[in-house]
C-alpha positions in Angstrom: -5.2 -7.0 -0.5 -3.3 -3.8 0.1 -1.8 -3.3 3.3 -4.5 -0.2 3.3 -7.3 -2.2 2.6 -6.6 -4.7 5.5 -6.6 -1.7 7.6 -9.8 -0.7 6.5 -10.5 -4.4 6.4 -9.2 -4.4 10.6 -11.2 -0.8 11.2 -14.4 -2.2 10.2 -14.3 -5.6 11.8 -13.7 -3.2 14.9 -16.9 -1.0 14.7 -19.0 -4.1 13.9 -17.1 -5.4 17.2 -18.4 -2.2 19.3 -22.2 -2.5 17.4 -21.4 0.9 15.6 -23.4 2.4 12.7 -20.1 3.6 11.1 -16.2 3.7 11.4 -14.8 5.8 13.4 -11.1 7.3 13.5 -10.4 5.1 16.2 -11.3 2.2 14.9 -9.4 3.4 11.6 -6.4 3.9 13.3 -6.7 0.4 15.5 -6.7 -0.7 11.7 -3.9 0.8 11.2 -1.7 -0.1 14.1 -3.2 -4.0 13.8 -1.9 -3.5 10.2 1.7 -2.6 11.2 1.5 -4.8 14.1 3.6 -8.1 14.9 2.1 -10.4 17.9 -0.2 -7.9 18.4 2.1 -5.5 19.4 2.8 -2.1 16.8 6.1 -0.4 17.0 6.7 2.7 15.4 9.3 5.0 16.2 10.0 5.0 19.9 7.0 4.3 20.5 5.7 0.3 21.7 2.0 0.2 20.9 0.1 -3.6 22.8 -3.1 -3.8 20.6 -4.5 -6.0 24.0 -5.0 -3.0 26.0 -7.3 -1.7 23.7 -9.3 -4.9 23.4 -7.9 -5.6 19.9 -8.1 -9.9 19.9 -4.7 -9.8 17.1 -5.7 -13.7 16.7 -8.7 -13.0 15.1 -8.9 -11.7 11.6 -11.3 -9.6 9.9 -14.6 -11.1 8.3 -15.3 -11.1 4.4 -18.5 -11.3 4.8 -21.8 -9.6 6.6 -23.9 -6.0 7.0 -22.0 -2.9 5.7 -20.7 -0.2 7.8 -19.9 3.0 6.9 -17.5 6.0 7.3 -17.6 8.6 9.5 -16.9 12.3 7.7 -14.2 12.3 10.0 -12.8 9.1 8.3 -13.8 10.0 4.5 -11.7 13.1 5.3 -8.8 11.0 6.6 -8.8 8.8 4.1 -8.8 11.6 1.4 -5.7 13.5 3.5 -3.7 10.1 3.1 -4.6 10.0 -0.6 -2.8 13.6 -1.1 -0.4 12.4 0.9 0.0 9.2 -1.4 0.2 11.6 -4.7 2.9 14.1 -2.7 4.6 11.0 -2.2 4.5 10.0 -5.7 4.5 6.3 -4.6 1.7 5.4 -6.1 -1.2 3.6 -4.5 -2.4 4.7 -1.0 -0.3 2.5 1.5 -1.0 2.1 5.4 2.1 4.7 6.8 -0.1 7.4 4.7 -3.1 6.9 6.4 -1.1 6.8 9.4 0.3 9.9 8.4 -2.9 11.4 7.7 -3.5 11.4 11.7 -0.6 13.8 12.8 -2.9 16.6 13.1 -5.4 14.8 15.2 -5.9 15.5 18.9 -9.5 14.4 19.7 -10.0 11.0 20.4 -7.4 7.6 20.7 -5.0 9.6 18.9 -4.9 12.5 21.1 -4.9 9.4 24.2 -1.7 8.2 22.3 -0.2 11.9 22.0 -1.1 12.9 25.6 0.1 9.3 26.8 3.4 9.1 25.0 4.1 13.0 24.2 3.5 12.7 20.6 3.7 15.5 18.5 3.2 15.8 14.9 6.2 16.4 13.6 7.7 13.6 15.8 4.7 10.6 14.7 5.5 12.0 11.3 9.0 11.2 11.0 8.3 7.6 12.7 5.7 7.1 9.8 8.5 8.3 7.3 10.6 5.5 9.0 8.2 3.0 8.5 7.0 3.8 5.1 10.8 4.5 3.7 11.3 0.7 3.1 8.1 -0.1 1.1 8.8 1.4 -2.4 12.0 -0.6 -2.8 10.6 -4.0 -0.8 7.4 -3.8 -2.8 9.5 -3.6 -6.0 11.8 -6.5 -5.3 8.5 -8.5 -4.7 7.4 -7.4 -8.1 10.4 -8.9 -9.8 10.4 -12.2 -7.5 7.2 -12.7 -8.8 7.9 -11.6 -12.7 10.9 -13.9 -12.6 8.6 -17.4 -12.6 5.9 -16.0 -15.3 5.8 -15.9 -18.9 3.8 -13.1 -19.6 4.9 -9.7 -18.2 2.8 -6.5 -18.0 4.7 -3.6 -19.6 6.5 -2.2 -16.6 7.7 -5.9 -15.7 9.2 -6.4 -19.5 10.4 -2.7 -19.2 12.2 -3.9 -16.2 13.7 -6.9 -17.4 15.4 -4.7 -20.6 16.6 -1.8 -17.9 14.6 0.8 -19.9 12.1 2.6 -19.8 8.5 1.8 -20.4 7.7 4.3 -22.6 10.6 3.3 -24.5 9.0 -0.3 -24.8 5.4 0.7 -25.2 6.8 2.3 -28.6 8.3 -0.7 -29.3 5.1 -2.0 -29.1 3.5 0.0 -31.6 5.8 0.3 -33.9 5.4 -3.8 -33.7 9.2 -4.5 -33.2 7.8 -6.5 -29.9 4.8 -8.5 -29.8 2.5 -7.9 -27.3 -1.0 -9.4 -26.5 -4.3 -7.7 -25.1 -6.3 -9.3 -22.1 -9.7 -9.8 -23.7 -12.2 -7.1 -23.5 -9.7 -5.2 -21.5 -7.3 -2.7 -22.7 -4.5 -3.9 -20.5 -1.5 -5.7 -22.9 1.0 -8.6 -21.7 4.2 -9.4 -23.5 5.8 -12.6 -23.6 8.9 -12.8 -22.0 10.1 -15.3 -24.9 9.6 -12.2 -26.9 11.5 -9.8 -25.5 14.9 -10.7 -27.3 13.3 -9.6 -30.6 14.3 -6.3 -29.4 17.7 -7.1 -29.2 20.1 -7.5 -31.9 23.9 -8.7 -32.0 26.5 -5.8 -31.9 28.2 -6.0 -34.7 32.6 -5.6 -34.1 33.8 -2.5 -35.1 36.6 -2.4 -37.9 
């Protein structure tokens, strides 16, 4: 689960909490900062955010299971503002400081609270969320390779990787069948072997 999805995982265990018909921004945001959050407390920027004094229980974690609840427009809209916000980015799928990003314009509600409370503005919780996001790309990459390192097969961006080129430059490799690859079944997604890759490689010869 991505650290998106266990906010929206947080927001809606919240408005099933309250006995809502739908989430709310508040409760999306509460999924947010419970997201971000260590001992129930969410730091971001200056800012020191105690999930307690907004009833948040930080012990408890989110159910699987049960009745649906929905989205507010107000949410649908936030959550496609933090997908632009993801593509501007370029770094790939939606991530949590996005959707936290997505709320620097609000003033209504908990957000305007936290703005009015702290003196928040939006250029200010912007650059905290820049802070807090500029990590991920580079930690989420090193977990990539921690975890390629003990399996044999390797999507394409993994094997790419492990060479140092790029994957385009293996994905012809690929078809021009200089590098075996295999297909998942019934799924157009390939694996290579990471035995395989030195077939690409050949010995330099000396030069004379």
């Amino acid at each position: 689960m991505s650290d998106a999805e266990q906010a929206a995982s947080f927001a809606i265990a919240q408005a099933k909490r309250r006995s809502l018909d739908e989430v709310g921004p508040d409760e999306l945001l509460l999924g947010c900062l419970q997201t971000i959050a260590q001992f129930g407390v969410a730091q971001l920027g200056s800012w020191t955010f105690d999930l307690e004094e907004s009833g948040i229980d930080w012990l408890e974690q989110p159910e699987r299971s049960g009745s649906k609840v929905a989205y507010s427009l107000t949410v649908v809209d936030l959550f496609d503002r933090s997908a632009r916000i993801a593509r501007m980015d370029g770094a790939g799928p939606m991530r949590v400081d996005h959707l936290l990003a997505a709320f620097a314009g609000e003033t209504e509600g908990l957000m305007g609270q936290l703005k009015r409370k702290h003196g928040i503005t939006s250029a200010n919780w912007r650059a905290a969320v820049a802070r807090l996001g500029c990590a991920a790309p580079e930690s989420k990459k090193e977990e990539r390779a921690a975890s390629a390192a003990f399996r044999d097969y390797l999507t394409p961006e993994e094997a790419a990787e492990a060479l140092a080129i790029h994957v385009q430059t293996l994905r012809a490799y690929v078809r021009s069948g200089k590098l075996p690859a295999l297909r998942l079944a019934g799924e157009r997604a390939i694996r290579i072997r990471r035995a395989d890759l030195e077939k690409v490689l050949e010995p330099l010869a000396p030069q004379t």
